[in-house]
C-alpha positions as CSV (number, residue, x, y, z in Angstrom):
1,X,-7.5,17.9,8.5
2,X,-7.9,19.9,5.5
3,X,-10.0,19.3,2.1
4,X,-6.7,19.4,0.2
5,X,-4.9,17.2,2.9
6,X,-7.7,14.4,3.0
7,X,-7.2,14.6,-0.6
8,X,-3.9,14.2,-0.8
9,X,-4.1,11.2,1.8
10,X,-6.7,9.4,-0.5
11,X,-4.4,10.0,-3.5
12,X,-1.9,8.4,-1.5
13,X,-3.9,5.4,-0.9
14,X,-3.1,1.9,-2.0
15,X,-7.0,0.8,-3.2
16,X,-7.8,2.8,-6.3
17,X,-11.7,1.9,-5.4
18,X,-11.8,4.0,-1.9
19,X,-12.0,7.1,-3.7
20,X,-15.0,6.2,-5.4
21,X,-17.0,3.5,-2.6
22,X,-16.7,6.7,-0.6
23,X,-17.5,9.0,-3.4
24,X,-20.6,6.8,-3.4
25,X,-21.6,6.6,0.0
26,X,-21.4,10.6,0.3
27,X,-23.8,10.9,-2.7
28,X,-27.0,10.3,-0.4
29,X,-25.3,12.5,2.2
30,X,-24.7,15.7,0.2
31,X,-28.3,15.4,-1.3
32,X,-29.5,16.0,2.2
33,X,-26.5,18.5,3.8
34,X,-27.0,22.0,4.0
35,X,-24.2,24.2,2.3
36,X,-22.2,24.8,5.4
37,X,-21.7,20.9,6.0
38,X,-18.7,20.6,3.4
39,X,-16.7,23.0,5.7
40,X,-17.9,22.4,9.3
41,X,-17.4,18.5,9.4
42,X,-15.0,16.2,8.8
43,X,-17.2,13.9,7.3
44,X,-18.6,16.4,5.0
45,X,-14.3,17.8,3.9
46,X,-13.9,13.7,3.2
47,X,-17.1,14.1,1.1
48,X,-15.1,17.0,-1.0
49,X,-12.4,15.4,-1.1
50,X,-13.4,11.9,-2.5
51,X,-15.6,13.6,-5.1
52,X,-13.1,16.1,-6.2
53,X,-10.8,12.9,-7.1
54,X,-13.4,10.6,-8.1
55,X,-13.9,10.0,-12.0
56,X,-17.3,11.5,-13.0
57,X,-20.1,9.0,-12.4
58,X,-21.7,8.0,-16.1
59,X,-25.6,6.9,-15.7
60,X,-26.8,3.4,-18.1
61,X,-28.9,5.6,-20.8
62,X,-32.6,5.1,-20.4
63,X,-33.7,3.7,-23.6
64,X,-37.4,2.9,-22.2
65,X,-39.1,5.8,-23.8
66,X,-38.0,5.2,-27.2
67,X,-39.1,0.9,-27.3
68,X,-37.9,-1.3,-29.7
69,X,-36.5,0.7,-32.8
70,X,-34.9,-1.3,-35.6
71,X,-31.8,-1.0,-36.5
72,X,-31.1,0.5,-40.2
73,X,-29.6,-1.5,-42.6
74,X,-26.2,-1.8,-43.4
75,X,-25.3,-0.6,-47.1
């Protein structure tokens, strides 16, 4: 199967989540694939696929470095 046609089968899905608990579990895979992977395997055009569709992953902001700052006063 294609990029576009796994696509199109995940778009098609009843579970809204798949897209993104496989968008998830490719993220660990991708950081260690070379660039050829996305095309030569299945599992790598499923990868593409699911993160092409998935909504954009926000990160929790890091507030650490700043500490405790007050908050300013309401006028």
């Amino acid at each position: 199967m294609t990029t576009p046609e796994i696509g199109a089968w995940f778009a098609n899905h009843d579970d809204p989540k798949l897209v993104q608990r496989i968008n998830a579990e490719c993220m660990p895979l991708r950081s260690r694939a070379d660039a050829g992977w996305m095309y030569r395997t299945a599992e790598g055009r499923a990868c593409a696929a699911a993160e092409a569709l998935a909504p954009p992953i926000i990160p929790e902001p890091d507030h650490s470095q700043f500490g405790s700052v007050p908050m300013m006063p309401k006028r």
